[in-house]
C-alpha positions as CSV (number, residue, x, y, z in Angstrom):
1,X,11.8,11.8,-6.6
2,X,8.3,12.2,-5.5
3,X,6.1,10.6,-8.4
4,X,6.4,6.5,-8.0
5,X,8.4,6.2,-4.7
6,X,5.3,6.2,-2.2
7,X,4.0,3.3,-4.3
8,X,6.8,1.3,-4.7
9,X,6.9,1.3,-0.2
10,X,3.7,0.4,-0.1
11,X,3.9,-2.4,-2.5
12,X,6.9,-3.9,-0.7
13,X,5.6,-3.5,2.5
14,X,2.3,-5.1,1.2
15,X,4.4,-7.9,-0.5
16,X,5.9,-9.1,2.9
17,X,2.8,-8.8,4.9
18,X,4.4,-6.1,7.2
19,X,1.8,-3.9,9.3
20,X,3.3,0.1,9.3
21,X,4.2,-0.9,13.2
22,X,6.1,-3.5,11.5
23,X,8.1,-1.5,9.5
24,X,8.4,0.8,12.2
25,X,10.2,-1.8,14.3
26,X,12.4,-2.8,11.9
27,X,14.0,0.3,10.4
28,X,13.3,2.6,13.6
29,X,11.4,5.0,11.0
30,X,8.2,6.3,13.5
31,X,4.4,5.2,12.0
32,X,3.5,9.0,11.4
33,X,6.7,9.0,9.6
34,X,5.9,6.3,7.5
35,X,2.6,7.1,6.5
36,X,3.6,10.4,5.4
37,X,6.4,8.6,2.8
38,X,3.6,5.9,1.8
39,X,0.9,9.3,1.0
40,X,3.5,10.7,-1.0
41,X,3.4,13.8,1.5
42,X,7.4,13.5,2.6
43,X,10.1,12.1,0.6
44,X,12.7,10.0,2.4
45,X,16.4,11.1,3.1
46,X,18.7,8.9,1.2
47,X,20.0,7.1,4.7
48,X,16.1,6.4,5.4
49,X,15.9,4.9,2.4
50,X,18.7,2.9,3.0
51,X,17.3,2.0,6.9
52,X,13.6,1.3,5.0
53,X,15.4,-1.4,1.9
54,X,17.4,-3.3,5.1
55,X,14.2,-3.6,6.7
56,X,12.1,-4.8,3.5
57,X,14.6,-7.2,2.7
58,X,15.2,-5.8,-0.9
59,X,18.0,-3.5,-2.6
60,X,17.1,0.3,-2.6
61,X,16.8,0.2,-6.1
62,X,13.5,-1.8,-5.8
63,X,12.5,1.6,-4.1
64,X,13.3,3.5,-6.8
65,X,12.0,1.7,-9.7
66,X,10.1,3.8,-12.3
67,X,11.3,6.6,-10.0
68,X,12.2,9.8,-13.0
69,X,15.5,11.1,-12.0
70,X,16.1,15.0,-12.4
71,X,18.2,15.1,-16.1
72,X,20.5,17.7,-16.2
73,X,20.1,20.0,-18.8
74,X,22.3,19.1,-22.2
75,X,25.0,21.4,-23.4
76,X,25.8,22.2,-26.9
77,X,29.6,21.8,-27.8
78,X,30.1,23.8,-30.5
């Protein structure tokens, strides 16, 4: 969940013109906090995520575009 997710918050945030402080404000996510989901250094929990798309304005699945899932491996049936 790592690779694109850092990007895609910093390109909405970006989008809208929104400091980190901003941000902050809005979803009640600290700065430090932030900046370590924007570097890619800390993944958000799936209720931050949902506290950082209300702020932004945009569906969580904006977030999460180009975002490679885990696939479960595929049984054989035999």
């Amino acid at each position: 969940m790592k690779d694109n997710l850092h990007t895609q918050l910093q390109l909405a945030r970006k989008e809208r013109n929104m400091s980190l402080e901003d941000l902050s404000l809005k979803s009640r996510v600290g700065v430090a906090r932030l900046q370590a989901y924007e570097s890619g250094q800390d993944v958000p929990s799936a209720q931050t995520l949902l506290k950082l798309s209300n702020a932004l304005e945009i569906p969580v699945f904006n977030l999460l575009d180009g975002v490679e899932m885990e696939e479960k491996p595929k049984t054989e049936s035999v």
